[in-house]
C-alpha positions as CSV (number, residue, x, y, z in Angstrom):
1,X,0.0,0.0,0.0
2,X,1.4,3.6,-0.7
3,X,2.4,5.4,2.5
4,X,0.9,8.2,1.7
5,X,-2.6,6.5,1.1
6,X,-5.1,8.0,3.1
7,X,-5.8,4.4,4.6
8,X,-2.6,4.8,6.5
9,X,-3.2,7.2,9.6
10,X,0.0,8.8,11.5
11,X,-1.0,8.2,15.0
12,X,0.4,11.5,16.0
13,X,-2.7,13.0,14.4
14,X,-4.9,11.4,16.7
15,X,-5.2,13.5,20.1
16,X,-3.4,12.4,22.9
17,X,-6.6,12.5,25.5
18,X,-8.9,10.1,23.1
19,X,-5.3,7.9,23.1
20,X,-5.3,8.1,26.9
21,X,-9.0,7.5,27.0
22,X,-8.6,4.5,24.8
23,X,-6.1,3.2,26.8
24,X,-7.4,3.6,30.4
25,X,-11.1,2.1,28.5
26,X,-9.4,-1.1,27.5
27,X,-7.3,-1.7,30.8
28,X,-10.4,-1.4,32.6
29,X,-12.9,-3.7,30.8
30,X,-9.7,-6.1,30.6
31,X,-9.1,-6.0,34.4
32,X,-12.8,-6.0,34.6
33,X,-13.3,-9.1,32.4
34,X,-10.1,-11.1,34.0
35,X,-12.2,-10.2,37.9
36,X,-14.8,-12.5,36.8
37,X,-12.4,-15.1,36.6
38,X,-10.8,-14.5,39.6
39,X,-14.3,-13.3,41.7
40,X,-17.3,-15.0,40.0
41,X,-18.8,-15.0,43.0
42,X,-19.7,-11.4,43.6
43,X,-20.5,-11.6,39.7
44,X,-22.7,-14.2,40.5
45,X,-24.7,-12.8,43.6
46,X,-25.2,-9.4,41.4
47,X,-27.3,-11.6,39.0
48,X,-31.4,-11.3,38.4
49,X,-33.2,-14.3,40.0
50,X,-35.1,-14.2,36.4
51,X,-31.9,-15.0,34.4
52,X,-30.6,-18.6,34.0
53,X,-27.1,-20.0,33.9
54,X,-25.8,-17.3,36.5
55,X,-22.3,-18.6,36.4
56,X,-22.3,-18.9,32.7
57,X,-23.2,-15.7,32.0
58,X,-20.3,-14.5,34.2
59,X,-18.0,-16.0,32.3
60,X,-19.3,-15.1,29.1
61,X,-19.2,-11.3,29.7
62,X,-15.5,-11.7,31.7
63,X,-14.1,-12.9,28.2
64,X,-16.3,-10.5,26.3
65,X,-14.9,-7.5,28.3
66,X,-11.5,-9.1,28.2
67,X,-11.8,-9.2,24.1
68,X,-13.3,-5.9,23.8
69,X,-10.8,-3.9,25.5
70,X,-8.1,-6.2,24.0
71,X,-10.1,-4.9,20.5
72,X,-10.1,-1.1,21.4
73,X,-6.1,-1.2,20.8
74,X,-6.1,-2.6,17.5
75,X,-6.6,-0.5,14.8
76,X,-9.0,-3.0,12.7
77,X,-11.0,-4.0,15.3
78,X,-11.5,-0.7,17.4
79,X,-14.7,0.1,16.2
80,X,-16.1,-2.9,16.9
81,X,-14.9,-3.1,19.9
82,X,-16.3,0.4,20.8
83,X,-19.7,-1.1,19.6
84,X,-19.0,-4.5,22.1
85,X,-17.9,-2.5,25.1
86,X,-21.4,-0.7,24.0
87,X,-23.5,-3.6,24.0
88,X,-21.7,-5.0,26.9
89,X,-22.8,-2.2,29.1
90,X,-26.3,-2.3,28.1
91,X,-26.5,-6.5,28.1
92,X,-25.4,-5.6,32.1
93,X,-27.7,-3.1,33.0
94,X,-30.0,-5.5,34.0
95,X,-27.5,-7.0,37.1
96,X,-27.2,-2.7,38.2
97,X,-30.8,-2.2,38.3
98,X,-31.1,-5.2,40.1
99,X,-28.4,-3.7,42.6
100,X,-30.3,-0.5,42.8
101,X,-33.7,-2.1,43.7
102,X,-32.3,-4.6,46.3
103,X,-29.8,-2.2,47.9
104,X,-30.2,-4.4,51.0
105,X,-29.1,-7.7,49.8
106,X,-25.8,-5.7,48.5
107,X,-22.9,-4.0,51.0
108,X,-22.7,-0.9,49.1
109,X,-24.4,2.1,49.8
110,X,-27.7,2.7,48.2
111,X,-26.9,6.1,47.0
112,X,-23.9,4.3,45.4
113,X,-25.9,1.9,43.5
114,X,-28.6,4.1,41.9
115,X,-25.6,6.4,41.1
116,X,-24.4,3.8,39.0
117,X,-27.1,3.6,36.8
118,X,-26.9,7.3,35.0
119,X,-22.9,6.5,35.1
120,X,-23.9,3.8,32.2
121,X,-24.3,6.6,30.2
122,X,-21.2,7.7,30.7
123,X,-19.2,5.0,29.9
124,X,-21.0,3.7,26.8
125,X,-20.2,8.0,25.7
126,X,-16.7,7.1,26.6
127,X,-16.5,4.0,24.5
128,X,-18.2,5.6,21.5
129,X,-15.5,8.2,22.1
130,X,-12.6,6.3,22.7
131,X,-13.4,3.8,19.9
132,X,-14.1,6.8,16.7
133,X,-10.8,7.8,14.6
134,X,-10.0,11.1,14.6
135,X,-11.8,14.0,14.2
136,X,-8.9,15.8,12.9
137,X,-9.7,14.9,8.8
138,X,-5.8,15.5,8.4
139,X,-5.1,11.5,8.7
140,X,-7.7,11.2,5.9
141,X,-5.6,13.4,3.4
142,X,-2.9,12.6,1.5
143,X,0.3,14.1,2.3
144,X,2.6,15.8,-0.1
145,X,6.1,16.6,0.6
């Protein structure tokens, strides 16, 4: 492929803070997905009564984080990722509502629980965010010398 194809994007065109972003994004849903491995248990206890296979589904989503942050720092796969880490959140918005009805059965505060449910939002913006190219159409130019 020609180097100066627009296919091929200098990295150094990218801002630094959706690098960083990216970065801090993929070491958390990695940690995050290697836990349920390590702590299924609390995974576990945070399920709905209503969904089967409680364990399974643990697992599933700990190597479904694992892959999707793994994804957000390869070029080819990053938006895809972004859309995973997306879908991730949503699939496990059930288990926080489920925290933030039964505060009770939980040892975190209540406050902290139903706080967590508009912070969803957050973090699927962040992983839209992290997981676009560019803004800066200058990576999408050829260069001339």
């Amino acid at each position: 492929m020609n180097p100066t194809s627009p296919a091929i994007r200098d990295p150094s065109d990218e801002p630094l803070a959706r690098r960083v972003g990216r970065w801090a994004l993929a070491l958390l849903f990695i940690l995050a997905g290697m836990n349920h491995f390590l702590n299924p248990d609390f995974y576990v206890r945070i399920m709905p009564p209503y969904l089967p296979f409680h364990r399974e589904l643990v697992w599933i989503s700990g190597v479904f984080e694992i892959l999707a942050g793994a994804g957000l720092l390869v070029d080819r796969w990053r938006s895809a990722a972004g859309w995973g880490v997306i879908l991730l959140l949503l699939a496990v918005f059930p288990a926080n509502l489920h925290m933030a009805l039964n505060p009770d059965d939980f040892d975190f505060p209540a406050w902290a629980l139903y706080l967590r449910l508009p912070l969803q939002a957050v973090f699927i913006a962040w992983a839209w965010w992290a997981s676009r190219s560019s803004t800066n159409p200058r990576h999408l130019q050829e260069k001339h010398p």
